[in-house]
C-alpha positions in Angstrom: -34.3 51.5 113.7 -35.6 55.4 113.8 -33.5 57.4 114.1 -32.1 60.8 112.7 -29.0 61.3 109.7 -26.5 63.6 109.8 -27.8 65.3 107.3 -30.9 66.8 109.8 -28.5 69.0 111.6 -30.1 71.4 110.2 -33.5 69.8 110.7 -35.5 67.4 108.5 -39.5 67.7 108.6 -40.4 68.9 105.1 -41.7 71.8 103.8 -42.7 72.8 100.6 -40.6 74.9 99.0 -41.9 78.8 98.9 -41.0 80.0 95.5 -40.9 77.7 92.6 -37.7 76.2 90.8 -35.7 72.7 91.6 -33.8 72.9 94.9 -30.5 74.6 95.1 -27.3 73.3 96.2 -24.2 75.0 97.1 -20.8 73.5 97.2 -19.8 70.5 100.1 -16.4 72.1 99.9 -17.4 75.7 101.2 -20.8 77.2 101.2 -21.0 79.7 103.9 -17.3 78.4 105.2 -14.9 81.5 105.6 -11.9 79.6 105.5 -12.6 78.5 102.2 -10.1 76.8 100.3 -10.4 79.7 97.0 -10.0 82.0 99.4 -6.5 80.7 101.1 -5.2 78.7 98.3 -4.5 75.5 100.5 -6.6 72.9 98.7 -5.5 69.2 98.8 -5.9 65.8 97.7 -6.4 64.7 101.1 -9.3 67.6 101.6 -11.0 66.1 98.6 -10.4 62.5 100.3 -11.8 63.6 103.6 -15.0 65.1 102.0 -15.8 61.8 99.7 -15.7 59.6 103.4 -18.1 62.0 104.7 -20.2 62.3 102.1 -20.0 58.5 101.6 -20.8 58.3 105.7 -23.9 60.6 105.3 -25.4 58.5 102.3 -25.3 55.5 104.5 -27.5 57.2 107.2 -29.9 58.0 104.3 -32.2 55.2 105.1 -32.7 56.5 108.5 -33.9 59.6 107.6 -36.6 61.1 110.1 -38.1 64.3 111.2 -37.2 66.8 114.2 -40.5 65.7 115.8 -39.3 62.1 115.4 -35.8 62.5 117.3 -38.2 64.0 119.9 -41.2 61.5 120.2 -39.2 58.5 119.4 -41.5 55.3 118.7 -41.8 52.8 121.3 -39.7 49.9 119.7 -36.8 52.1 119.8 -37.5 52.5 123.3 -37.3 48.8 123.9 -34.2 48.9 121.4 -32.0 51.2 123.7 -33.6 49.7 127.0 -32.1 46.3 126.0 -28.4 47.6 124.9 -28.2 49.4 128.0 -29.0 46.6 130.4 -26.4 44.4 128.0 -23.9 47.4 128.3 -24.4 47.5 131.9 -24.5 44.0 133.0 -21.4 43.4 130.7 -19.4 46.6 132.9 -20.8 44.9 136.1 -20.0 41.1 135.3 -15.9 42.1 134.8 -16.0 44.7 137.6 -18.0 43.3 140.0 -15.1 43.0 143.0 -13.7 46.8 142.0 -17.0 48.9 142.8 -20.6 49.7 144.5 -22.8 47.3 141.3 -25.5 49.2 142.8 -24.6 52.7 142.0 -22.6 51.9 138.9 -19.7 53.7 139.8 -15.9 52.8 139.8 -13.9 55.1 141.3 -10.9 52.5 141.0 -11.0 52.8 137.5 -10.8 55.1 134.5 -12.9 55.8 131.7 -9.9 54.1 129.3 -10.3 51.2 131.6 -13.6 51.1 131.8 -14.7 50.7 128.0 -11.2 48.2 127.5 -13.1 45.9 129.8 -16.3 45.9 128.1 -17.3 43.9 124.7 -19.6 46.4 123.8 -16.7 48.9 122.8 -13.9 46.8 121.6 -14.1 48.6 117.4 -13.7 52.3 119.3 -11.5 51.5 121.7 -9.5 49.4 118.6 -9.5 52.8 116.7 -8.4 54.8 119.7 -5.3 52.7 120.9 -3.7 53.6 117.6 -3.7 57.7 119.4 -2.1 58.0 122.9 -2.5 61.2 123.1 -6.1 61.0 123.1 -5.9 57.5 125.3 -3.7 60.3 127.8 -6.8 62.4 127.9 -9.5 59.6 129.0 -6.7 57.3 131.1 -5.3 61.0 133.2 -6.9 61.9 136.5 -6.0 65.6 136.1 -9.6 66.6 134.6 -12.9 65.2 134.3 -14.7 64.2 130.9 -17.3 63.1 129.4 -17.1 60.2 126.6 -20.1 59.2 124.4 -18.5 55.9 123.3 -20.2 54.9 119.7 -21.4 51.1 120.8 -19.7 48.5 118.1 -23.3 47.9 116.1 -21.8 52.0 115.5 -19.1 51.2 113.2 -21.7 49.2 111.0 -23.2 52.3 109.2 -19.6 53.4 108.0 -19.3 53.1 104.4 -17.0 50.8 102.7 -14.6 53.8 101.7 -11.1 54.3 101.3 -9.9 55.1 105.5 -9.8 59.1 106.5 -6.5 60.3 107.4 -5.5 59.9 111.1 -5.8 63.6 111.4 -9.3 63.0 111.0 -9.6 60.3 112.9 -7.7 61.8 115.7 -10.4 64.9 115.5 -13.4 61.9 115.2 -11.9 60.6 118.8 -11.7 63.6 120.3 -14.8 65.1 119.5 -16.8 62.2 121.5 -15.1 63.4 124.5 -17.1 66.1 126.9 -14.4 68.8 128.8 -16.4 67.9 132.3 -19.0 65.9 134.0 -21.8 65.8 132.2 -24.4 63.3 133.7 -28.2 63.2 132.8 -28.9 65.3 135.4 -26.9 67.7 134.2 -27.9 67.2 130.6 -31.0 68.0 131.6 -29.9 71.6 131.8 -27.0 71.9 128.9 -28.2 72.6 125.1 -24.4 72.3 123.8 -20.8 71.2 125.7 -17.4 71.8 124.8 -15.3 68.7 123.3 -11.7 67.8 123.8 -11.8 68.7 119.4 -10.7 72.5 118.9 -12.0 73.3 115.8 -9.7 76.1 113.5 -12.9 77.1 111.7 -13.9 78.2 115.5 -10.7 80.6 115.8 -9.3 77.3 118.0 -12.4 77.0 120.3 -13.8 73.7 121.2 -15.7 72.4 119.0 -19.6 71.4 121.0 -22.1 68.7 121.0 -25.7 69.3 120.8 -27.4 67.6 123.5 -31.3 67.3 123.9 -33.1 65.5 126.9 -36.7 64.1 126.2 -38.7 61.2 127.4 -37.2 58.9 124.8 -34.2 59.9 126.2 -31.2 61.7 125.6 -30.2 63.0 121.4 -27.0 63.9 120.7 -26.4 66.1 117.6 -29.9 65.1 116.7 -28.7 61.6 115.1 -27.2 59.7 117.7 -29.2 58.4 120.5 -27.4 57.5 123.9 -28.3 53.9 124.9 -26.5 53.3 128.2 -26.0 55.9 130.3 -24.2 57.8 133.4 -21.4 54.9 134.0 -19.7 56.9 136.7 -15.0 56.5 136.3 -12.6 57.5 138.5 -12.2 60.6 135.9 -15.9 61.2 134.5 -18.7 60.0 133.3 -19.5 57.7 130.1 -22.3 57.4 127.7 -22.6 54.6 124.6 -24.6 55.9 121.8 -25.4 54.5 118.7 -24.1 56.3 116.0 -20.3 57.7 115.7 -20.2 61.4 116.5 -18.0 62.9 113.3 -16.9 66.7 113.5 -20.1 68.4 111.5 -19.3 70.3 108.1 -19.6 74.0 107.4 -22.8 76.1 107.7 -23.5 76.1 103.9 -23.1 72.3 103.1 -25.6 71.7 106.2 -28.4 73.9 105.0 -28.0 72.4 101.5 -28.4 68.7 103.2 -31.9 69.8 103.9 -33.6 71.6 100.8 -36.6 71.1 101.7 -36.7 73.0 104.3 -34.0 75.9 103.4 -34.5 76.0 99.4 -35.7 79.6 99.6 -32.7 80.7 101.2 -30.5 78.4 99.0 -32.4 80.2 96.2 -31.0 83.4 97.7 -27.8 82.4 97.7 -27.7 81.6 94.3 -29.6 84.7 92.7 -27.4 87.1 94.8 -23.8 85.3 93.7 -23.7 85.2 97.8 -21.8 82.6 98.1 -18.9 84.1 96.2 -19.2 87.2 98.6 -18.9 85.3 101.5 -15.8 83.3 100.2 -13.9 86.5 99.9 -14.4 87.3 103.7 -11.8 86.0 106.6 -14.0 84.9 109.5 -13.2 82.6 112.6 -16.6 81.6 113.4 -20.1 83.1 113.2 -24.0 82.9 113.7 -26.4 82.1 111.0 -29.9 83.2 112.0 -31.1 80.9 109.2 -34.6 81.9 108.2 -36.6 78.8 106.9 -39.3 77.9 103.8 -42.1 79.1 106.0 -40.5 82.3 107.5 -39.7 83.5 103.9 -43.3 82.6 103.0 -44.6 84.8 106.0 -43.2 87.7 104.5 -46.1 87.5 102.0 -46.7 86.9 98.0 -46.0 90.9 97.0 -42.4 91.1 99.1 -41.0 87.7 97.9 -41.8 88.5 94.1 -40.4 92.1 94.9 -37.1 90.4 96.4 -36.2 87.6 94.1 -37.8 88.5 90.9 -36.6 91.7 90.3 -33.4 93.3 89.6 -34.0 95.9 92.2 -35.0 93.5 95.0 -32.2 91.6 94.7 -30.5 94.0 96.2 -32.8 94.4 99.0 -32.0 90.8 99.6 -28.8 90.7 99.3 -28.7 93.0 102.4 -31.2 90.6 104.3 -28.8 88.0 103.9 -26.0 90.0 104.8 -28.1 91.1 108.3 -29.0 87.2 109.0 -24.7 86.3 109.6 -23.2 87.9 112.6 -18.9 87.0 112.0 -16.5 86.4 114.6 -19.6 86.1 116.9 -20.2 82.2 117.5 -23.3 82.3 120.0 -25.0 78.9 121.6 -27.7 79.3 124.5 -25.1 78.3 126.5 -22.0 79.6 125.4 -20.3 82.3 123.7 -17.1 82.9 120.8 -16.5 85.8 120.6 -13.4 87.4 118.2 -11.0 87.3 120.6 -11.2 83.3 121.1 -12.5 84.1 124.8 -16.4 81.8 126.0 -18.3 82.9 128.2 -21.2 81.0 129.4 -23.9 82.0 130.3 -24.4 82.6 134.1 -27.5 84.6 134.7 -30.8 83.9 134.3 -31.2 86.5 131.3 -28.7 87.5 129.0 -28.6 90.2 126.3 -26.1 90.0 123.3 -25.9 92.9 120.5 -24.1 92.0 117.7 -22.6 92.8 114.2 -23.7 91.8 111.3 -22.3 91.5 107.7 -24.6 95.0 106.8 -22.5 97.4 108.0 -24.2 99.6 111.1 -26.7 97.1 111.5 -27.0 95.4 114.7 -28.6 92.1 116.0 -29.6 91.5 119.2 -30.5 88.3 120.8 -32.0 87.8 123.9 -31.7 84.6 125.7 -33.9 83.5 128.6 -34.3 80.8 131.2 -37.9 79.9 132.2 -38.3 76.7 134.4 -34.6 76.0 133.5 -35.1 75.5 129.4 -33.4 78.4 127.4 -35.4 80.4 125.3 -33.5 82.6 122.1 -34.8 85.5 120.8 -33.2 88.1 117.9 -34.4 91.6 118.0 -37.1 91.1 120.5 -39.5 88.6 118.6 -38.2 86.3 116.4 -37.5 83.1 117.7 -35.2 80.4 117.2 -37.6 77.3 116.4 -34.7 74.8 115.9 -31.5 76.0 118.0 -27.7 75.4 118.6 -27.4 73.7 114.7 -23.5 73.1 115.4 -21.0 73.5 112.4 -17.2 73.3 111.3 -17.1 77.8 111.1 -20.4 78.2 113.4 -24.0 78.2 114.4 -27.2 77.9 112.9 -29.9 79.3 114.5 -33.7 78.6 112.1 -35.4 81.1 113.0 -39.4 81.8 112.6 -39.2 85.0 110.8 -36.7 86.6 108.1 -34.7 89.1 110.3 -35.2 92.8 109.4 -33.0 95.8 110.7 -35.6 97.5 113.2 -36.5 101.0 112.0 -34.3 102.6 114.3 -31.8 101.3 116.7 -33.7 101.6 119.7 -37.1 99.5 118.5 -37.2 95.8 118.2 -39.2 94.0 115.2 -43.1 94.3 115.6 -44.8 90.6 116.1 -46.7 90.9 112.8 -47.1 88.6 110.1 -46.7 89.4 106.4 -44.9 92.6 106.2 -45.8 95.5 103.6 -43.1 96.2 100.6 -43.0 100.1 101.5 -42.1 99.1 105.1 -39.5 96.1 104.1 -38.3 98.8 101.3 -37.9 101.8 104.1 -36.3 99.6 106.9 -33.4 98.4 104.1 -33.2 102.0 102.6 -30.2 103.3 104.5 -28.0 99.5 103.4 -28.7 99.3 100.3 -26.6 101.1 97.2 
């Protein structure tokens, strides 16, 4: 079976790494995570228990690794894989509900989504697991609001690890986060990068936490790993989708880049040789944007600027203050939705939008355009620069990989120039006025 791990949230097709050295890791418990447990004392037991059953969870999705182009061009076999679950799904939903609704148009306006998947033998572990939370069974059985359920098909629970069970906390966040605030049919998916879940996430100031969704001819990806096999079963209170593999809460920004070194060792490497990290763990953010530059946009820089940056004393200061311009706190941005400090989204509603936004260097400014050309979103910071992988989701954030390093323009009014490899005197004189 192809399909994508957890661990390519922050994308998979490799790269070689740009400066030499083994890859660098930073901490599963905090890397990049503001609410970090040395920074508020509140540590547990039961947070070291919850990170082993992840990290167990992403080891079994090892073998299943793949690239970004391969969650896009999926192979014809696992075409005829999801084709054949979804007529089983389907024929089992119509076979018991045959007398209550329109076979035809697969809809059931009779009956709810908690109904709905009770009735089928295709969801039997999930719905198992959620009968043990009514509050959550309230949310998919009430009339008062549509949703959106991506039900993990049994064959799901199969890749969980033999592991010692989460805490129902978790699970109760696991449940909720397959469940879409709204109707979100194909159609509709064809249009929507990332939606809001019934999950608020603390690490997001209290905001829901969102699922990435991506539309292609193989069909539809949801947080890259877990592809929807039956789809757009309409309920009298939404709409469901079965996918394949269980949809778990993602981890902070740090730990995601570091489950993909081949393609973010450079900037792990900066991390480590400026102690940033550390810096970051001092800070109190609820959420924030990563424009996360990869191998090849550090390589683009050129040979003269990298050696400057990470090989001498002085240039780590220089790139301490790149890495301070590339996180904008408090300022969680999607293509298609906005955190901002206060708590407050706003999504997006015209057909260009313009964001300028504060970065950890103070006085420096990112901006980020976003634009809708034949209805896909397009995301650009400071004018060029684009997002080549976007709406990475995380536990404190965003990750946007980007195609360049971002550089503070020379003045507040210009945007970055197009160019290529950029010249030491000109990297030096745009970082002048940030760095001590």
């Amino acid at each position: 079976m192809k399909s994508a791990a957890l661990c390519l949230l922050a994308a998979s097709s490799s790269l070689a790494a740009v400066l030499p050295g083994p890859p660098v890791q930073v901490p599963l418990g905090g890397g990049l995570n503001p609410t970090s447990h040395s920074h508020h004392g509140s540590h547990s037991a039961e947070d070291d228990s919850q990170q082993s059953f992840i990290d167990s969870w992403l080891e079994t999705l090892q073998p299943v690794k793949d690239s970004i182009n391969s969650v896009i061009d999926t192979a014809t076999d696992e075409l005829a894989s999801a084709t054949s679950t979804l007529n089983d799904f389907k024929d089992d939903m119509f076979r018991k509900l045959q007398d209550a609704s329109d076979q035809a148009n697969r809809e059931f306006p009779d009956l709810t989504i908690y109904q709905l998947i009770q009735l089928s033998n295709h969801t039997k572990k999930f719905v198992k697991a959620l009968d043990k939370f009514p509050d959550v069974v309230k949310i998919l059985n009430g009339t008062e609001a549509n949703h959106t359920l991506f039900v993990p098909i049994d064959e799901a629970f199969e890749h969980l690890p033999h592991h010692e069970p989460p805490s129902n906390e978790f699970i109760e966040a696991a449940l909720k986060y397959h469940i879409g605030v709204g109707n979100y049919a194909v159609p509709r998916l064809l249009s929507t990068n990332t939606l809001p879940t019934a999950y608020n996430e603390k690490g997001l100031g209290g905001e829901p936490q969102r699922l990435r969704t991506r539309v292609s001819l193989a069909g539809v990806t949801v947080n890259f790993y877990s592809k929807v096999v039956a789809a757009d079963i309409a309920a009298k209170n939404g709409i469901i989708h079965a996918v394949r593999h269980i949809l778990v809460p993602p981890p902070p920004l740090g730990p995601i880049l570091a489950l993909d070194p081949s393609r973010f060792s450079t900037l792990l490497l900066a991390y480590q040789k400026t102690d940033f990290v550390k810096y970051v763990h001092g800070l109190k953010i609820n959420g924030s944007t990563l424009f996360a530059p990869d191998n090849e946009a550090f390589a683009a820089l050129g040979p003269r600027a990298n050696a400057f940056l990470f090989n001498t004393e002085k240039g780590l200061k220089y790139l301490d203050a790149l890495l301070k311009y590339q996180i904008a706190p408090n300022a969680t941005l999607y293509t298609d939705a906005f955190y901002d400090k206060t708590g407050k989204e706003e999504k997006a509603e015209t057909r260009e939008e313009h964001y300028d936004l504060a970065t950890l260097l103070p006085g420096a400014n990112i901006g980020v355009d976003i634009k809708t050309i034949f209805g896909f979103k397009i995301y650009l910071i400071n004018g060029f620069t684009k997002a080549k992988i976007e709406d990475v989701v995380g536990k404190n954030g965003v990750i946007q990989v980007v195609n360049k390093v971002p550089i503070p323009p020379r003045n507040k009014q210009d945007t970055e120039d197009a160019g290529g490899e950029i010249e030491l005197e000109d990297l030096m004189e745009r970082l002048a006025g940030y760095v001590e």
